[in-house]
N, C-alpha and C positions, 0 to 999 in steps of 0.2 A: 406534605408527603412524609411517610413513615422508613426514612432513611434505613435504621435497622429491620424493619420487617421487608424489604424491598433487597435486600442484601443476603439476607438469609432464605429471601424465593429464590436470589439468584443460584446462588452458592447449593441449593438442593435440585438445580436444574430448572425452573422453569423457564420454559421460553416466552411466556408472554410477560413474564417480569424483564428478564434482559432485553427485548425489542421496546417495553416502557424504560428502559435505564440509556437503554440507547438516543432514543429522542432525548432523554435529560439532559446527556452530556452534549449532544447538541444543539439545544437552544442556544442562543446569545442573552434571554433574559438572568440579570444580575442575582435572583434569587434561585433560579434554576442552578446556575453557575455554583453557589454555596452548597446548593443540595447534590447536586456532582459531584465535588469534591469531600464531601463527606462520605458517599458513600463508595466512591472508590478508595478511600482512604480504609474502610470497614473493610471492604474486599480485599486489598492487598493482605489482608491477614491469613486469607487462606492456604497465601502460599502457592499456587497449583500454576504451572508452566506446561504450555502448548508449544509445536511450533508451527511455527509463523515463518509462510511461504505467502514472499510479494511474484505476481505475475503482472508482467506487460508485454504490451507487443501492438503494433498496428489496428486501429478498426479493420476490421472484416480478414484477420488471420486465423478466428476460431477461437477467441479465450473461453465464450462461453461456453463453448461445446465442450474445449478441453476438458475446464474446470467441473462439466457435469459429468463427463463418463470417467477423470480423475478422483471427481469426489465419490461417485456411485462404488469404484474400486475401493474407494479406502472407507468405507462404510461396509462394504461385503468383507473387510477384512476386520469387523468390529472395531471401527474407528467413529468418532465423533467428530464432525465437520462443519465448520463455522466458514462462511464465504461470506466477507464484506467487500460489497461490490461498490466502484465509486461511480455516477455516473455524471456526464460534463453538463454545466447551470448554462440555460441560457445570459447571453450581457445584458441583453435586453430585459425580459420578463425575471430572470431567475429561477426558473424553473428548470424539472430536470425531468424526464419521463421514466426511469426507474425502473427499467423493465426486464430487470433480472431474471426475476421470478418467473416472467414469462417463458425465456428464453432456456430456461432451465429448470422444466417442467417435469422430468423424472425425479431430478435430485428437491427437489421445492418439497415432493411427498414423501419426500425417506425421513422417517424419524427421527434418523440418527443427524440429519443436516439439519443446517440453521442458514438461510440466506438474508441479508439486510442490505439491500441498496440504499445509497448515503447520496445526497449532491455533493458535487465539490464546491459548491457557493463561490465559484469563480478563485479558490485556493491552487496557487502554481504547486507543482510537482506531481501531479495525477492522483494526489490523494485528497480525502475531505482532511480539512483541519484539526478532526474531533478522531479521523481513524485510529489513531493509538489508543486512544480511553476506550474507544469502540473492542480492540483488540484484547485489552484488560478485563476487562466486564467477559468476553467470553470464553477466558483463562481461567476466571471465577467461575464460569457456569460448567465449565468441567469438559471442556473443547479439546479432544487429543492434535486436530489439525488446523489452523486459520489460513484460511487461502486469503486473500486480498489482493484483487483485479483493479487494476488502474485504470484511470481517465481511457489510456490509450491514444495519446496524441504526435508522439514525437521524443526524440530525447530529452525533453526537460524533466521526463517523469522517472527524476532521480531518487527523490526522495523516501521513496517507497522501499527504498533499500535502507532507509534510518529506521523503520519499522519491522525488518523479519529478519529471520534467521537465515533463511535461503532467499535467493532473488532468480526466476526462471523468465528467461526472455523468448519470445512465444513470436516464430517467423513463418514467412509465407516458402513453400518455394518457388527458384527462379524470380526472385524479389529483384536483384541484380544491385549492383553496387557492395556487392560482399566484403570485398578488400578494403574500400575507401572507409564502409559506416565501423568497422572493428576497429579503428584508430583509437575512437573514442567516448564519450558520453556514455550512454544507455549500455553500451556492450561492453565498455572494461568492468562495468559493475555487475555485470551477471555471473552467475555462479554453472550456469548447466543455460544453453541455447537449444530449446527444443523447435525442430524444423516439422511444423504440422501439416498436415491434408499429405502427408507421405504415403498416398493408396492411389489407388488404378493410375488413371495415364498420369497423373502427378508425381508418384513412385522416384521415376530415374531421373529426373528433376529434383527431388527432394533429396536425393542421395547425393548429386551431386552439389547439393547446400550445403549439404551437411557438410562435405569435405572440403569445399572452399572454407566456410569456418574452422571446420579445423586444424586446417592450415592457418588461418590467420589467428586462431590464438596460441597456437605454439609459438608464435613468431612474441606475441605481448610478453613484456616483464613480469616474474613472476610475482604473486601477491604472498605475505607471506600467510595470512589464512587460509590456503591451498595446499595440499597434498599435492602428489603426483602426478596429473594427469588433469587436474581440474586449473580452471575452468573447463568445460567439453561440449559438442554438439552433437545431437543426437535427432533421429526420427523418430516421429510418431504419427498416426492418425486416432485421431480422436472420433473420428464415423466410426469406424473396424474397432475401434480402442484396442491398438496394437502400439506396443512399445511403452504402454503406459506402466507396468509393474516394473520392468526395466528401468526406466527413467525414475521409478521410486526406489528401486532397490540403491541406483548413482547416490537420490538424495539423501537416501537414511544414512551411506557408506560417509559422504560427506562431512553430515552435521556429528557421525559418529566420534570421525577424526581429530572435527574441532573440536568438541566435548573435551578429547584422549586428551589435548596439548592446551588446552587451556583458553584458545582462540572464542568457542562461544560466550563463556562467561562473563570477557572480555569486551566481548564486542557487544553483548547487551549492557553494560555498563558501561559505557562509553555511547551507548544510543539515549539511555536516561540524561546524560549529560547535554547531548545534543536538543533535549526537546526542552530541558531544563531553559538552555539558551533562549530558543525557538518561545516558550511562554513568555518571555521575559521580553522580549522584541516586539512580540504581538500584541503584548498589554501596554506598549509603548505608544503604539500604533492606535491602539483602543482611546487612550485618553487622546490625543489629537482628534479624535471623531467626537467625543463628547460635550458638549456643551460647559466650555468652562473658560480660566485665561490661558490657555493654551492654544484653546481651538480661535478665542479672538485673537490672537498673536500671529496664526497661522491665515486668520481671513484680512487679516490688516499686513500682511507680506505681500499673501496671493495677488491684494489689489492691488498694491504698488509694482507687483509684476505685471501685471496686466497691464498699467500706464507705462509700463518702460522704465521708472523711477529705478530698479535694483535689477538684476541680472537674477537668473533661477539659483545660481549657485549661489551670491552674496546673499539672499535671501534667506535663503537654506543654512547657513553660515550661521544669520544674525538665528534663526529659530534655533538652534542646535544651541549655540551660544545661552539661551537664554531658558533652558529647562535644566 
């Protein structure tokens, strides 16, 4: 593959070069892997920063909908729109049904969008493990918006907050347990809690989410990336697409502030940091799976775990000890 001619389709906009760079960085083949790295390394040169809005929130609260009458608004406002969508692997099969695109069938034909469903190949935090290269590739291809929809399982899906600028957590209402889930995980990391299906008989219910929220983030310590007022919760319906310009006008006010005080710059440079880590674990992880003396070291433990000979932990001990 023509690393430079592949970098420079991306870099002039095409999409069916970046959905080809996309699958690249996603293989696990070793030569794949060299070829991704080259040529996100070409990209990086161009320099070109989008931002990067993580959303999560429950199955069946509406990301998708959100995300298409969200994105169809920031496209009618000449915006270009990239939505990497991750969708959960079977444990079994591996497989994922990927059906974004389906789901989001206006926004799929807008020009100005770009949709890519990703598996999470069974990667904990709701996102695939390749989403940041995913993210980078179409900062290159000239993307002013990156949405990125999570697994959607539960709060583990923290991570997605090491990938964006904003992180928007996407609720039902009359979910109930308002007080208790705002203590922690998922919800001290969100930036703006948008309470959806806020229309007909759902409405006074939705209002009154909203204000249990925000009650209980006045109550959280403040972060010092925040302004005045943020974190916040807010309504919207995504049927009506009401409250949606609203809830963008919060996020632009937002990322504007951190911009002002130095918080964004920051806090994407300290993400690079993080992933920097995060490769370096993972390729740790990689050679244990690889056919070498490591991986016999680790099947010559395992079986003496299995007879009872050594304890998981002394085991783990003598492996760690000995790389």
């Amino acid at each position: 593959m023509d690393t430079a001619d592949l970098a420079s389709r991306i870099a002039s906009g095409d999409r069916r070069a970046l959905a080809r760079a996309i699958t690249l960085v996603e293989s696990q083949r070793t030569d794949h892997r060299e070829q991704a790295l080259a040529l996100l390394g070409q990209l990086a040169e161009t320099g070109r920063e989008a931002l990067r809005i993580g959303l999560s929130g429950a199955p069946g609260v509406g990301k998708s909908t959100f995300i298409e009458s969200f994105g169809l608004m920031l496209t009618g406002q000449g915006l270009r729109v990239a939505v990497l969508a991750v969708d959960p692997s079977s444990s079994r099969s591996g497989g994922s049904i990927l059906g974004d695109k389906t789901r989001m069938e206006r926004l799929s034909r807008d020009p100005m969008a770009f949709i890519r469903p990703s598996p999470s190949q069974s990667h904990l935090g709701g996102v695939a493990r390749r989403t940041r290269e995913a993210v980078a590739l179409c900062e290159a291809a000239g993307f002013d918006v990156i949405l990125i929809e999570t697994v959607g399982v539960g709060q583990s899906e923290t991570v997605v907050a090491q990938l964006c600028d904003l992180f928007l957590l996407l609720l039902a209402p009359a979910g109930g347990d308002e007080l208790q889930g705002v203590k922690r995980g998922i919800m001290e990391m969100a930036d703006i809690i948008l309470v959806n299906k806020a229309d007909g008989d759902l409405r006074p219910a939705a209002m009154r989410t909203v204000a249990d929220y925000a009650g209980a983030l006045s109550l959280l310590r403040r972060r010092p990336q925040d302004p005045e007022g943020f974190p916040k919760a807010m309504p919207v319906s995504a049927i009506e697409e009401q409250g949606l310009s609203d809830a963008w006008a919060e996020m632009q006010a937002l990322v504007g502030w951190r911009r002002d005080t130095g918080h964004f710059a920051r806090r994407r440079s300290e993400q690079s940091r993080h992933w920097f880590e995060e490769e370096v674990r993972q390729g740790l992880l990689s050679v244990l799976s690889r056919p070498g003396p490591a991986r016999e070291a680790m099947s010559r433990l395992g079986e003496a775990v299995t007879r009872g000979d050594l304890t998981p932990e002394a085991a783990a001990a003598r492996m760690l000890a000995s790389i």
